[in-house]
Residue, then its C-alpha position, 0 to 999 in steps of 0.5 A: x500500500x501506498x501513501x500520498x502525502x499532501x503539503x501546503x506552504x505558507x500560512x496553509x494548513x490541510x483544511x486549505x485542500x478543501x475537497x480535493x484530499x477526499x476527491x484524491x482518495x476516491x480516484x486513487x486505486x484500491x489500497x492506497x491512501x492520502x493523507x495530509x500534514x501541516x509544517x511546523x508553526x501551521x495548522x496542528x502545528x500552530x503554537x510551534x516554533x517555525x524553523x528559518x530553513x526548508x532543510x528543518x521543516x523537511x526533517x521534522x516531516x519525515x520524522x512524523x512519517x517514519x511515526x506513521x510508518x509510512x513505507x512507499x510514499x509520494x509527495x505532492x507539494x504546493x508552493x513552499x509545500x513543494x520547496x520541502x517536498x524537493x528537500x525530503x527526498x534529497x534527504x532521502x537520498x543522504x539517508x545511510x539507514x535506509x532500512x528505517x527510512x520512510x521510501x519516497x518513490x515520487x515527488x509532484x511540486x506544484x507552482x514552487x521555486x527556487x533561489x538559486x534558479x529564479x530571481x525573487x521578483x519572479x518567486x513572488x509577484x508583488x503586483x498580485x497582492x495588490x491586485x487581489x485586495x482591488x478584486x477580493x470579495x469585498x464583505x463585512x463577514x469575511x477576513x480581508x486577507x483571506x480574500x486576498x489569499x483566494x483572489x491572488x491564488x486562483x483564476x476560478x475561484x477568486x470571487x467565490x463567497x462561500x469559499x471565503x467565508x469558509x477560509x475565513x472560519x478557519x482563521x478564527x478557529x486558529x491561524x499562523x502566528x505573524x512571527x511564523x508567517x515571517x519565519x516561513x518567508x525567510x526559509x523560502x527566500x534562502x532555498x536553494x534546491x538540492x543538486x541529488x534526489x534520487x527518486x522521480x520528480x514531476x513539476x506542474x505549473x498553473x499558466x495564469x499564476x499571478x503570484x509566482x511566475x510559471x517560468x520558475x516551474x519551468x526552470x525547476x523542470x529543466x534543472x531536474x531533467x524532469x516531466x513539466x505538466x502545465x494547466x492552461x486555466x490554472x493559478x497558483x492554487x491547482x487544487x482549487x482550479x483544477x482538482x479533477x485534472x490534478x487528480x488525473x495527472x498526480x494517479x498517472x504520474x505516480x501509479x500509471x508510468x511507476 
């Protein structure tokens, strides 16, 4: 049996996969399963002290997994998910115990970036933040900066009510602390992405991403000599624009080619 493990990055925690987790395990083949983790300093992990680095977010991951006793896994990372997805199977690859590591046979990163391939006006467009507060749903009963969240991270659902009252929910019941929020940033701004991963990378791109330019995706692809699956109707959020064909390509590229 194999598990397919679900990452989000900065400021997200599972509950911002909305539907797709469950929609995901339906699709998947008999006997496999998907589960989702939060970093430290999001979600379960919310009063935890986030680290300045993706290497430390990476390792804490792969301790809870080897808890879990994961044995073949697959990670799908969004974002800065994906920054630590790329890093948990280099870390892999430098394990010497692998009897008792937790086997990554595969990685999707969705819409990531790296420093060391990508200037940082490309990794995070300011012009989007501002855009999406002039175009957020504009209601009494949500948070602003859910709003913008939504209506900066996906092409469909941006004016989205529902959605936004729904995310806004979520905040009041718990959301990452500013010094966390900072902390992340600082890790993503210093990523570099590892030179030796020894297991089969995937990198899918949203077309209409207006936070982070799809060239750093396809960067990413060139630099690992690996497959680039590009959504033309997508923005930064692939799970909320296009979770159907999402999950079409994550089962073909992890059980259909393996």
């Amino acid at each position: 049996m194999a598990t397919v493990v679900l990452i989000r990055g900065l400021m997200r925690d599972k509950r911002h996969w909305n539907e797709f987790a469950k929609l995901l395990q339906k699709r998947l083949p008999n006997g496999h399963q998907v589960i989702s983790l939060d970093i430290l300093g999001n979600g379960d992990s919310v009063d935890s002290r986030g680290p300045l680095t993706i290497d430390e977010y990476a390792e804490e991951l792969l301790f809870r997994l080897r808890q879990l006793t994961c044995d073949d896994c697959y990670i799908v990372g969004l974002s800065m998910g994906g920054m630590i997805a790329l890093q948990m199977a280099s870390l892999q690859a430098k394990s010497v115990d692998m009897a008792n590591e937790v086997q990554i046979k595969g990685v999707a990163v969705l819409n990531a970036s790296a420093a060391n391939l990508s200037p940082w006006y490309q990794r995070f467009q300011l012009g989007a933040v501002f855009n999406a507060f002039r175009h957020r749903v504009k209601d009494p009963k949500v948070s602003v900066l859910e709003a913008m969240i939504i209506a900066s991270t996906s092409v469909t659902q941006g004016r989205n009510l529902h959605l936004v009252l729904k995310w806004t929910q979520y905040r009041t019941l718990g959301h990452t602390h500013f010094s966390n929020v900072l902390r992340q940033l600082w890790a993503c701004r210093q990523f570099n992405c590892p030179a030796k991963i020894a297991t089969s990378i995937t990198v899918m791109s949203g077309l209409k991403d207006k936070l982070v330019s799809p060239n750093c995706s396809q960067k990413l692809a060139r630099y690992y000599r690996s497959k680039l699956v590009e959504f033309d109707c997508a923005g930064h959020d692939l799970s909320l624009d296009c979770p159907e064909k999402l999950c079409q390509m994550l089962i073909e590229r992890f059980f259909l080619n393996s």
